[in-house]
Biopython code that builds the backbone (N, CA, C, O; Angstrom):
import numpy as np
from Bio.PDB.StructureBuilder import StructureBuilder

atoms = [
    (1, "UNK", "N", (105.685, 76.642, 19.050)),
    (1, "UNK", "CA", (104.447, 76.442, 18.324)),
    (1, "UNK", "C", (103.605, 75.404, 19.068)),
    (1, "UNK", "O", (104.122, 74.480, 19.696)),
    (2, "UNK", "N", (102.495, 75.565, 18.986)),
    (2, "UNK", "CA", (101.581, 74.765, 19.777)),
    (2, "UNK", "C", (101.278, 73.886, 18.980)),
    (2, "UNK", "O", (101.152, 74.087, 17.772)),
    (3, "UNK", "N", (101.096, 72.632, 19.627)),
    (3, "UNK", "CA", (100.730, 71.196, 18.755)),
    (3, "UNK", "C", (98.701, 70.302, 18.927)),
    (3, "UNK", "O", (97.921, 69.575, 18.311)),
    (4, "UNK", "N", (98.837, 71.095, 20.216)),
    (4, "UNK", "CA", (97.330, 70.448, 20.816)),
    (4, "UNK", "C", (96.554, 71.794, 21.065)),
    (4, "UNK", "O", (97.059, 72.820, 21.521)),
    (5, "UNK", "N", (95.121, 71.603, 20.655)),
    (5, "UNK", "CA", (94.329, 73.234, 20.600)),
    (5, "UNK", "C", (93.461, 72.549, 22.026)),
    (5, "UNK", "O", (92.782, 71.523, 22.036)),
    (6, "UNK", "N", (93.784, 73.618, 23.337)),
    (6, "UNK", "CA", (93.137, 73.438, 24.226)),
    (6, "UNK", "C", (92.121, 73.330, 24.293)),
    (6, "UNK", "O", (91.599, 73.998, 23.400)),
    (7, "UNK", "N", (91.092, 72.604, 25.150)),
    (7, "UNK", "CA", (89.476, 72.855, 25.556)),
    (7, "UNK", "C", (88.883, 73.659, 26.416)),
    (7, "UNK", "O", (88.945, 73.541, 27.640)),
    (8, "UNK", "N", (88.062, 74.825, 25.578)),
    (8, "UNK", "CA", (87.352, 75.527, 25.747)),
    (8, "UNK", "C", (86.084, 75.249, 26.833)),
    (8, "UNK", "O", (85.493, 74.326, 26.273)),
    (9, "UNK", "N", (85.272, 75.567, 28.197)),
    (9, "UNK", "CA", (84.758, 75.295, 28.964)),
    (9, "UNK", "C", (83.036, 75.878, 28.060)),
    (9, "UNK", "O", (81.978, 75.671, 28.653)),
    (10, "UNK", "N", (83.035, 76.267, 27.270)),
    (10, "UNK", "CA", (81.987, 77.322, 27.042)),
    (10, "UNK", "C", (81.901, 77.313, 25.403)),
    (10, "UNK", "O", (82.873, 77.406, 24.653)),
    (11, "UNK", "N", (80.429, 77.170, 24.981)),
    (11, "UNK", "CA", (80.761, 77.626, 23.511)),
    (11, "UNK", "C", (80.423, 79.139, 23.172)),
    (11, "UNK", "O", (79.969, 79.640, 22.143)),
    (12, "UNK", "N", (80.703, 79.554, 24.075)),
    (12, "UNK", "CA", (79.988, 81.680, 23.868)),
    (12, "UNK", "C", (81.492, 81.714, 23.893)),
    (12, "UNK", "O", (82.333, 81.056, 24.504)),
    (13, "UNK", "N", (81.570, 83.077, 22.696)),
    (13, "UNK", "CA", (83.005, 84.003, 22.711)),
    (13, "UNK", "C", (83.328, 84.134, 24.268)),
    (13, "UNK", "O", (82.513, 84.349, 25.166)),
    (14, "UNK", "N", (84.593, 83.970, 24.369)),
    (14, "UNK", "CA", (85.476, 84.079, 25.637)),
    (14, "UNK", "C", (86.620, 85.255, 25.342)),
    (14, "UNK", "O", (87.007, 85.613, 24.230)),
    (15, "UNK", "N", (87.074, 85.779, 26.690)),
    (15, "UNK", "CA", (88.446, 86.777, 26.323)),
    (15, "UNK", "C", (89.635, 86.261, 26.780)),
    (15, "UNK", "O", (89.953, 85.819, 27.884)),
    (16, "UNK", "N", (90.317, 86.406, 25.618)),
    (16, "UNK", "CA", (91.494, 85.705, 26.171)),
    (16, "UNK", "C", (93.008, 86.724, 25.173)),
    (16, "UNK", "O", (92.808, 87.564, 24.295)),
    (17, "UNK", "N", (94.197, 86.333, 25.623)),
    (17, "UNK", "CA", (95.514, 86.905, 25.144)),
    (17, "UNK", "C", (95.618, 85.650, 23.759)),
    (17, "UNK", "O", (95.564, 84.463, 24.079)),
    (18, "UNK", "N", (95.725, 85.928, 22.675)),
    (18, "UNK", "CA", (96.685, 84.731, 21.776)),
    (18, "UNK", "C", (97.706, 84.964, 21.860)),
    (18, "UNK", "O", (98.315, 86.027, 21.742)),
    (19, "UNK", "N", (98.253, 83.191, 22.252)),
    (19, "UNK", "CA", (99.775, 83.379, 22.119)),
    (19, "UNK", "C", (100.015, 83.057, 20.711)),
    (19, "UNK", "O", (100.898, 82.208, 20.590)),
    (20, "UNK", "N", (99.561, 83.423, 19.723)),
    (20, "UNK", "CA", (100.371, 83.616, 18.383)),
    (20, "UNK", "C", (100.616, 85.230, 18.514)),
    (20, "UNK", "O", (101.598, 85.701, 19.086)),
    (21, "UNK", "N", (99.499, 86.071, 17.854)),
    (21, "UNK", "CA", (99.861, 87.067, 17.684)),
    (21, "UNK", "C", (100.143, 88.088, 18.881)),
    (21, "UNK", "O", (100.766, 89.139, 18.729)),
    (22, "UNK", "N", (99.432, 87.503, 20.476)),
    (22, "UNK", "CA", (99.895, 88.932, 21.993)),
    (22, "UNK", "C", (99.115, 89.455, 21.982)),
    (22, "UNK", "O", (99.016, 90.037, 23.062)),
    (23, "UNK", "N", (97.734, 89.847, 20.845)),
    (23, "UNK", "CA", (96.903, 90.502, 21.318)),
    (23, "UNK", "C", (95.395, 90.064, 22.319)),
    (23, "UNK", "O", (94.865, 88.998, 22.635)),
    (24, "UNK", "N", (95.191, 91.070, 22.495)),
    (24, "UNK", "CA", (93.631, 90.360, 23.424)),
    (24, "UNK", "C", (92.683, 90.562, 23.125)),
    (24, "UNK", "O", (92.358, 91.740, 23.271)),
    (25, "UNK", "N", (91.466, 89.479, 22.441)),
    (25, "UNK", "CA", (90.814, 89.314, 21.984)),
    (25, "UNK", "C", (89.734, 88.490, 22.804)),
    (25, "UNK", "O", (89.863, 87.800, 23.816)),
    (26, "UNK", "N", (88.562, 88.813, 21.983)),
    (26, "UNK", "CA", (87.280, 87.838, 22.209)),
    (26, "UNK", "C", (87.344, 87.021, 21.282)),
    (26, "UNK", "O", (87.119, 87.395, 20.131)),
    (27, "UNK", "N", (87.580, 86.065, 21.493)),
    (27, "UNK", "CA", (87.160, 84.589, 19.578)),
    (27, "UNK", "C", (86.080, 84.607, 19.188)),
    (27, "UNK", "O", (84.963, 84.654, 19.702)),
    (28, "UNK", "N", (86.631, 84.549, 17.827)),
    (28, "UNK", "CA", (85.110, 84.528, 17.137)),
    (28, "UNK", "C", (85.012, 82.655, 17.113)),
    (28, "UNK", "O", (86.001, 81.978, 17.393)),
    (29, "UNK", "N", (83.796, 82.094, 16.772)),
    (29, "UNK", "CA", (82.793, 80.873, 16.937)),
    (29, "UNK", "C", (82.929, 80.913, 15.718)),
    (29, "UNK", "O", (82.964, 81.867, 14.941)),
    (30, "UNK", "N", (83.041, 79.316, 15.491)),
    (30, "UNK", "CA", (82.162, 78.324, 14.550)),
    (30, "UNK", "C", (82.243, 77.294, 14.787)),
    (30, "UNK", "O", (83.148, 76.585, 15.227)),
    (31, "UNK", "N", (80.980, 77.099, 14.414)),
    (31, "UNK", "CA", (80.113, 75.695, 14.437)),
    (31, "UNK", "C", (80.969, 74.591, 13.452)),
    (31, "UNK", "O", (81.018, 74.780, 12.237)),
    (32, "UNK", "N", (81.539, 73.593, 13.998)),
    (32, "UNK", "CA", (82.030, 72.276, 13.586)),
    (32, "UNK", "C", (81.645, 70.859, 13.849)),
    (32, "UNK", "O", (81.559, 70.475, 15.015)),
    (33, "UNK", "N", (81.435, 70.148, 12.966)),
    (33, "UNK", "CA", (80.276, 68.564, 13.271)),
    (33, "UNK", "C", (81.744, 67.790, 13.441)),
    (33, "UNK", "O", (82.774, 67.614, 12.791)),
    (34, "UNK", "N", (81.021, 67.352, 15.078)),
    (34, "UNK", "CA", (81.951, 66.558, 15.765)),
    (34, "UNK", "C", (81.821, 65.235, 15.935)),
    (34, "UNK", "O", (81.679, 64.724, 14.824)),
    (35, "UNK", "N", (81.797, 64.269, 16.965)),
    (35, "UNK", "CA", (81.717, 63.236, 16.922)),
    (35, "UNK", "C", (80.373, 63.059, 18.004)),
    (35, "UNK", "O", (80.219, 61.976, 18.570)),
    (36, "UNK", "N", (79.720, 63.839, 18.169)),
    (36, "UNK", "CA", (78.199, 63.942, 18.838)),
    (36, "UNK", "C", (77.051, 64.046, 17.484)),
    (36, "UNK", "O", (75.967, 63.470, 17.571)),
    (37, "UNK", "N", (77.333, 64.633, 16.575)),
    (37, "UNK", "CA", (76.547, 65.495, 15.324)),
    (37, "UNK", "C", (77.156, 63.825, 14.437)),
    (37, "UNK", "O", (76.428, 63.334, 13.574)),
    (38, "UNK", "N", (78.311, 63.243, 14.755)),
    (38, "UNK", "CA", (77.932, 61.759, 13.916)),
    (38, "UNK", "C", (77.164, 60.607, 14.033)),
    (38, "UNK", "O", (76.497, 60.021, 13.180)),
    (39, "UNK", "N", (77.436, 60.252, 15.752)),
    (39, "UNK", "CA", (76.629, 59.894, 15.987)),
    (39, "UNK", "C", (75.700, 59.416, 15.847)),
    (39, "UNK", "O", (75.483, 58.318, 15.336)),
    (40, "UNK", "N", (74.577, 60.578, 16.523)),
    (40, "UNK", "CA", (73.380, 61.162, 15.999)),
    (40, "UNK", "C", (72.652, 60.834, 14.467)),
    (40, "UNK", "O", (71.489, 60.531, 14.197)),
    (41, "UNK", "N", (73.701, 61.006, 13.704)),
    (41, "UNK", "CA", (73.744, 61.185, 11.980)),
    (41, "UNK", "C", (73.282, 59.048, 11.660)),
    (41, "UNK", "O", (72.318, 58.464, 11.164)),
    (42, "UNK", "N", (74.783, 58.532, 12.371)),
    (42, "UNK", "CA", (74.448, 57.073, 12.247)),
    (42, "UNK", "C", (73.182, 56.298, 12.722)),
    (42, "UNK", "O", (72.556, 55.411, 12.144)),
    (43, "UNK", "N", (72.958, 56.941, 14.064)),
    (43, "UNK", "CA", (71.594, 56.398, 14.945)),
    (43, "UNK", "C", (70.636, 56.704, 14.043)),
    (43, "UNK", "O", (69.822, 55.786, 13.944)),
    (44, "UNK", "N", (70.399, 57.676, 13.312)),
    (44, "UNK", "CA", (69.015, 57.869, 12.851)),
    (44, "UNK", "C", (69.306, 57.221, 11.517)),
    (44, "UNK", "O", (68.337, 57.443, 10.792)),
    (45, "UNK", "N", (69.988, 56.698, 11.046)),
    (45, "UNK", "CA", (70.258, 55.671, 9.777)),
    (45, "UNK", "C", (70.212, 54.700, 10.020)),
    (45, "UNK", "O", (69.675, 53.901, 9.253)),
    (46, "UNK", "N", (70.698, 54.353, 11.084)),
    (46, "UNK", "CA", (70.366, 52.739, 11.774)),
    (46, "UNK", "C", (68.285, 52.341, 12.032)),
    (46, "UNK", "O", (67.534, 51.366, 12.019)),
    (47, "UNK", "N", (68.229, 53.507, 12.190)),
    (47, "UNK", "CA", (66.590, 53.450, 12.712)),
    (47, "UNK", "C", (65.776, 53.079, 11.198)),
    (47, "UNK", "O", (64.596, 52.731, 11.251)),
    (48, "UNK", "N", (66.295, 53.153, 10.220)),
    (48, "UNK", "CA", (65.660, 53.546, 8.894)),
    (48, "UNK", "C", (65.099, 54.766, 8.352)),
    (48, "UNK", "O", (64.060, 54.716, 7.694)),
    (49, "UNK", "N", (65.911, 56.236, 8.648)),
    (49, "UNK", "CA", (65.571, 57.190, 7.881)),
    (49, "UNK", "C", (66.954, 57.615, 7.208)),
    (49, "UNK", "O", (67.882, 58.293, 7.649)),
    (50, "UNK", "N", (66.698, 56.757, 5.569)),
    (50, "UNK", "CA", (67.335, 56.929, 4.764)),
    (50, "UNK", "C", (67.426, 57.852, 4.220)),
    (50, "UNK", "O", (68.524, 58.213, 3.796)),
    (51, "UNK", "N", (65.989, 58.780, 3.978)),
    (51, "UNK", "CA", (65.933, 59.381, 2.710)),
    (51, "UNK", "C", (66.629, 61.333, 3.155)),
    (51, "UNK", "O", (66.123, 62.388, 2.771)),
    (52, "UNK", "N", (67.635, 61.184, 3.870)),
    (52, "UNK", "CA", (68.133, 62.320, 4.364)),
    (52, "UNK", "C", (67.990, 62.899, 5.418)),
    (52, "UNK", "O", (68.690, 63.881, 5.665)),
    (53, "UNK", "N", (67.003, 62.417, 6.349)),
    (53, "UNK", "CA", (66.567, 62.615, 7.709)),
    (53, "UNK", "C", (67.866, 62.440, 8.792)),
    (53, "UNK", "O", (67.835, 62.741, 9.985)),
    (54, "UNK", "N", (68.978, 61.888, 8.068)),
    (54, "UNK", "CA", (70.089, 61.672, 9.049)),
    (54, "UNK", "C", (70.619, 62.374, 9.289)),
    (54, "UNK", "O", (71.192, 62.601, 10.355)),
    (55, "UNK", "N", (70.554, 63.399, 7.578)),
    (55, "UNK", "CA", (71.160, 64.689, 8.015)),
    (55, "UNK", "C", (71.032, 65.952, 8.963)),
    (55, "UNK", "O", (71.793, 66.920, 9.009)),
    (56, "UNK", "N", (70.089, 65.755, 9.579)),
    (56, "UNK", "CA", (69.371, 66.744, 10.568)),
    (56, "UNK", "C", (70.430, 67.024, 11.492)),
    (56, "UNK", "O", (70.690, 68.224, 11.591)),
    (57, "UNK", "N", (71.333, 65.990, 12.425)),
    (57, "UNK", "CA", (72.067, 66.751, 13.254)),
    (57, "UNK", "C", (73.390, 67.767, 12.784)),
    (57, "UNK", "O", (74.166, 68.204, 13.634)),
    (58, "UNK", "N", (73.498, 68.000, 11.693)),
    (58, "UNK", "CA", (74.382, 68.752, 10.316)),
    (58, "UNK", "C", (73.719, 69.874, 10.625)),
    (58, "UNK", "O", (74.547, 70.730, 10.936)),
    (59, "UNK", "N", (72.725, 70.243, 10.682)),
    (59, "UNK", "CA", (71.858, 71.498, 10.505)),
    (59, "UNK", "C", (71.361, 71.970, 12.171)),
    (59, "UNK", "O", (70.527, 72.865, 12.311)),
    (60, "UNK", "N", (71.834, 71.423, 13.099)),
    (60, "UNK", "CA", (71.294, 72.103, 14.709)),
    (60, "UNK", "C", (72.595, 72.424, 15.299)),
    (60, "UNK", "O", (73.370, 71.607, 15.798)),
    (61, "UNK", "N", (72.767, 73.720, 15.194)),
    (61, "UNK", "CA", (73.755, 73.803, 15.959)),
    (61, "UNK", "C", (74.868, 73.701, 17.299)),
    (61, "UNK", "O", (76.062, 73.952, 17.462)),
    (62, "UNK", "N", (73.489, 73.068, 18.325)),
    (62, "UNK", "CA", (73.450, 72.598, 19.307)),
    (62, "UNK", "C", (74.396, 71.531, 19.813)),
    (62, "UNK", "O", (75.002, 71.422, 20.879)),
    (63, "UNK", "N", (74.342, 70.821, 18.791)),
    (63, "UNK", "CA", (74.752, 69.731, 18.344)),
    (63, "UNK", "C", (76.034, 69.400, 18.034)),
    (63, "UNK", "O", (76.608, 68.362, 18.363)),
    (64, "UNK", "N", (76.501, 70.361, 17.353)),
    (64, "UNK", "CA", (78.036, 70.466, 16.661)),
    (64, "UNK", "C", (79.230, 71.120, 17.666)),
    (64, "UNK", "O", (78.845, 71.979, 18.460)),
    (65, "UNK", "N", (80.332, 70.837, 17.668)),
    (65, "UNK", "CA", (81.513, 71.118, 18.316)),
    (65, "UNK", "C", (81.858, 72.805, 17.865)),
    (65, "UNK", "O", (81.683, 73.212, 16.717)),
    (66, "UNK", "N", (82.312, 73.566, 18.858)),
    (66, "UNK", "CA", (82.655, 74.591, 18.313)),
    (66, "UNK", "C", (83.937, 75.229, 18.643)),
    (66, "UNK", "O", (84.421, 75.091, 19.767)),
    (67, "UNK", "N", (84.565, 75.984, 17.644)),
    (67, "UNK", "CA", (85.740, 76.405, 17.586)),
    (67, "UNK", "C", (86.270, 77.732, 17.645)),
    (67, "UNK", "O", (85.917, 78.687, 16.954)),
    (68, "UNK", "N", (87.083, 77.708, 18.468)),
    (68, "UNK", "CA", (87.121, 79.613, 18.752)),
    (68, "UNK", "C", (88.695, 80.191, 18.082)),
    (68, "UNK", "O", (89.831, 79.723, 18.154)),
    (69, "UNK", "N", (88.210, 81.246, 17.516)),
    (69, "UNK", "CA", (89.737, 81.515, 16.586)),
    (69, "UNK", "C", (89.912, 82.888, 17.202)),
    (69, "UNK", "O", (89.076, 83.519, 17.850)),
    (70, "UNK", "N", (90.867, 83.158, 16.956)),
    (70, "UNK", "CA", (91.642, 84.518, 17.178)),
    (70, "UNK", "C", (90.960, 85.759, 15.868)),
    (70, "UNK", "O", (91.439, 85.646, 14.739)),
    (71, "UNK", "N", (90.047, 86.696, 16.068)),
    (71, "UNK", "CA", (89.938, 87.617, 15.217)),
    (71, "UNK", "C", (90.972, 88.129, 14.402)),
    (71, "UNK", "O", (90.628, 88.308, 13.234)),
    (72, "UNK", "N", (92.051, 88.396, 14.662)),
    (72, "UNK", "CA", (92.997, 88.922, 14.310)),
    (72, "UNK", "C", (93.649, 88.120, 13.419)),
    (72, "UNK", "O", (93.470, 88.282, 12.211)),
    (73, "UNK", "N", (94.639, 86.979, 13.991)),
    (73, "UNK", "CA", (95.425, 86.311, 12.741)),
    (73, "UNK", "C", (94.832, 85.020, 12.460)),
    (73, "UNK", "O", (95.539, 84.132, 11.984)),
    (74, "UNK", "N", (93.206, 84.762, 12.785)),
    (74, "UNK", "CA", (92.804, 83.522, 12.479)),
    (74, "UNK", "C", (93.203, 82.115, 13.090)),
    (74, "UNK", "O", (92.534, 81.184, 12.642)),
    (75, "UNK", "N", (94.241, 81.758, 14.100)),
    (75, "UNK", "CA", (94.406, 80.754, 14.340)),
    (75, "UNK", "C", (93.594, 80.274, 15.055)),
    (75, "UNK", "O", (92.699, 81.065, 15.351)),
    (76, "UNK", "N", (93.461, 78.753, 15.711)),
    (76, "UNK", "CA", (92.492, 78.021, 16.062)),
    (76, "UNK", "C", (93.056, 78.438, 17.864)),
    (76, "UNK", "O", (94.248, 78.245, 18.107)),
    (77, "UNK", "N", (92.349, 78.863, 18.750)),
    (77, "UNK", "CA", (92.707, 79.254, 20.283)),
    (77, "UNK", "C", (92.394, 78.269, 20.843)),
    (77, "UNK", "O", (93.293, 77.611, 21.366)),
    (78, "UNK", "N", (90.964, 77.795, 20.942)),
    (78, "UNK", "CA", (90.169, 76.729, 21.864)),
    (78, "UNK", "C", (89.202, 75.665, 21.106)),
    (78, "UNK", "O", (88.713, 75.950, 20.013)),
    (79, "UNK", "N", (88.963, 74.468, 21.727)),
    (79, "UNK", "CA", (88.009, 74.168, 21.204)),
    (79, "UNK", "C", (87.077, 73.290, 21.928)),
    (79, "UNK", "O", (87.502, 72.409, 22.676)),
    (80, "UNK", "N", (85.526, 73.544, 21.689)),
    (80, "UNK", "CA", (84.259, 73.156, 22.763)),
    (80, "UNK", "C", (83.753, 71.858, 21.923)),
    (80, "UNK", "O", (83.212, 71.735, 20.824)),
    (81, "UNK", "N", (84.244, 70.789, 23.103)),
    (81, "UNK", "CA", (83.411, 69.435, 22.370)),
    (81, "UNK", "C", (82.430, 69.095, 23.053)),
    (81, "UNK", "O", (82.410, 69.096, 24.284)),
    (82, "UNK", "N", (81.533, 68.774, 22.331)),
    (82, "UNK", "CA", (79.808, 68.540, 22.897)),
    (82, "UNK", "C", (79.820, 66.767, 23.831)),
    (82, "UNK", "O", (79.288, 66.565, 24.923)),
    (83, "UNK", "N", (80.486, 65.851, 23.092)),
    (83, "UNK", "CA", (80.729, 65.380, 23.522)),
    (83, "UNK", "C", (82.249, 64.626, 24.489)),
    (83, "UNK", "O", (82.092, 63.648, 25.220)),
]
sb = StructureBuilder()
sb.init_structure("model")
sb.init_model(0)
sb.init_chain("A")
sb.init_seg("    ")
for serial, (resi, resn, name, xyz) in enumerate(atoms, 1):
    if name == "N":
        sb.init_residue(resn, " ", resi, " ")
    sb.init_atom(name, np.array(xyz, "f"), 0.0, 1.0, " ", f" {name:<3s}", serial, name[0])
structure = sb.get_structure()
């Protein structure tokens, strides 16, 4: 069983074999707020935009870490950190 989810070079679907289930797949993506998208979140609270403006890097996807799973049995394959 794997303990550490490798890093992904790319946040676009990639093809790869899972070693859970053997089959070969493209991963499907999602968008996860990482430690770039917090950041971001603190800096613009530090600046004085309280009134929810911090939340903006929550909502760009650009921004956020992303995670590639196995179509098939769902496990976590790779993962793309922004920072």
């Amino acid at each position: 069983m794997y303990t550490r989810v490798p890093r992904a070079r790319t946040a676009l679907p990639i093809q790869t074999i899972c070693p859970y289930c053997g089959n070969t797949v493209i991963t499907v993506t999602s968008h996860v707020p990482g430690v770039l998208t917090w950041l971001l979140c603190a800096g613009i609270f530090m600046l004085g935009c309280t009134l929810g403006c911090c939340f903006i890097p929550f909502c760009i996807r650009g921004l956020m870490d992303v995670k590639h799973s196995c179509p098939v049995c769902q496990h976590q394959l790779f993962h793309h950190q922004r920072l």
